[in-house]
C-alpha positions as CSV (number, residue, x, y, z in Angstrom):
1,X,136.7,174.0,101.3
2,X,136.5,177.0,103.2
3,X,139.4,180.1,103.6
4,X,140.0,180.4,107.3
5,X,138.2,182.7,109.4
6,X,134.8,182.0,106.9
7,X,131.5,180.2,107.9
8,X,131.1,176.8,106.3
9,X,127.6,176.0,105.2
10,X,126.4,172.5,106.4
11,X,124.6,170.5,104.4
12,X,121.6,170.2,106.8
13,X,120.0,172.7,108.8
14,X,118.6,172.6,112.4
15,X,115.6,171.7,114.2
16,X,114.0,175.4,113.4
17,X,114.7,174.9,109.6
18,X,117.6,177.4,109.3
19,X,120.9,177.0,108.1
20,X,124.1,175.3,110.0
21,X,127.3,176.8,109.5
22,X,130.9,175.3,110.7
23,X,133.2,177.9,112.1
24,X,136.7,176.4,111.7
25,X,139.5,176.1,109.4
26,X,140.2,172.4,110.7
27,X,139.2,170.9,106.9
28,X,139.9,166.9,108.8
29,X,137.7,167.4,112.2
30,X,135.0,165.2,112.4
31,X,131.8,167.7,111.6
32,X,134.1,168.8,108.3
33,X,134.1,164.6,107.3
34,X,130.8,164.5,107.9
35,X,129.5,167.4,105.9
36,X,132.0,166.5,103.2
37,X,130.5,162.8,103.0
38,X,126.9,164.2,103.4
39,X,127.4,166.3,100.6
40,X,129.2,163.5,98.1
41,X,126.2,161.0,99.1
42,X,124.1,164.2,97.8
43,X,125.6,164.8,94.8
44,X,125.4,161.0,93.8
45,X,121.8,161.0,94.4
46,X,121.1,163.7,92.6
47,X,123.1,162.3,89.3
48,X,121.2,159.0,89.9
49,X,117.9,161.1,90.7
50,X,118.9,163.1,86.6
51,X,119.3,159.2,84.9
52,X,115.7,158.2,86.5
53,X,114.4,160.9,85.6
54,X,115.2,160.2,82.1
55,X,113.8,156.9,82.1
56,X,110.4,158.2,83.5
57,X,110.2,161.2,80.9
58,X,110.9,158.7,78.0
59,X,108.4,156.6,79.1
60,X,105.1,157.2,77.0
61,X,102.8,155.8,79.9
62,X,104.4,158.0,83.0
63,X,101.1,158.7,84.9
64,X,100.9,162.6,86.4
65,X,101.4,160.3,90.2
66,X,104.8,159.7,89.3
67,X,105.8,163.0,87.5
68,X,104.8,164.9,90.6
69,X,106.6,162.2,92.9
70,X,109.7,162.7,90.3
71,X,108.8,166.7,90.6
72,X,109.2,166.5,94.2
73,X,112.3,164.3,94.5
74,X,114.1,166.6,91.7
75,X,113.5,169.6,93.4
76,X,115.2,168.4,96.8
77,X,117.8,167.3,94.5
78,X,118.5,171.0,93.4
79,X,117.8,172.4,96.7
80,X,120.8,170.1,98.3
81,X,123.1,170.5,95.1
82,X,122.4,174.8,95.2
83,X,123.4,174.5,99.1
84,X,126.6,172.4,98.4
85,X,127.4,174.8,95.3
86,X,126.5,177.9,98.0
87,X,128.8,175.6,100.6
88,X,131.8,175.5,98.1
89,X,132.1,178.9,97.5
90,X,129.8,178.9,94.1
91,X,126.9,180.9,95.3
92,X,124.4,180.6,92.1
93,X,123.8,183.5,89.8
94,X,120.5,185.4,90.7
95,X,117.9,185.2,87.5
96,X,117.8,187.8,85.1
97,X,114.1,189.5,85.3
98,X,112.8,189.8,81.8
């Protein structure tokens, strides 16, 4: 995932909220497995979090309770799916400013 000699980003960060990076290019050590099965258990929630979400915004009587609960699950969906894009190497366009 990473070249060697470059800072892997983990797919968690520490007690203080900031990011965890791996420094190694051994891709089969145990805290590479990990973040790699962290980060495929992330991206299957999210694709099951994009079907729900579906289902709740076709349904006619959604009450404003469960869009903000569906609001709040999507967007730690994207924040774990931008890390493991950031992770990988795809570091997400900035916005264009109108």
């Amino acid at each position: 995932m990473t070249a060697q000699d470059e800072l892997r980003l983990l797919p968690w960060v520490g007690p203080d909220g900031k990011p965890c990076y791996l420094s190694t290019d051994n891709q089969g050590g145990y805290v590479s497995r990990l973040a790699d099965h962290i980060e495929a258990f992330q991206l299957g929630m999210a694709s099951q979090l994009l079907e729900y979400s579906r289902q709740v915004l076709d349904d006619e009587i959604a009450d404003s309770e469960e869009l903000n609960h569906l609001a709040a699950q999507l967007t730690s969906a994207l924040r774990d799916v931008l890390r493991v894009a950031t992770s990988r190497g795809r570091t997400p366009a900035a916005p264009r400013r109108p």
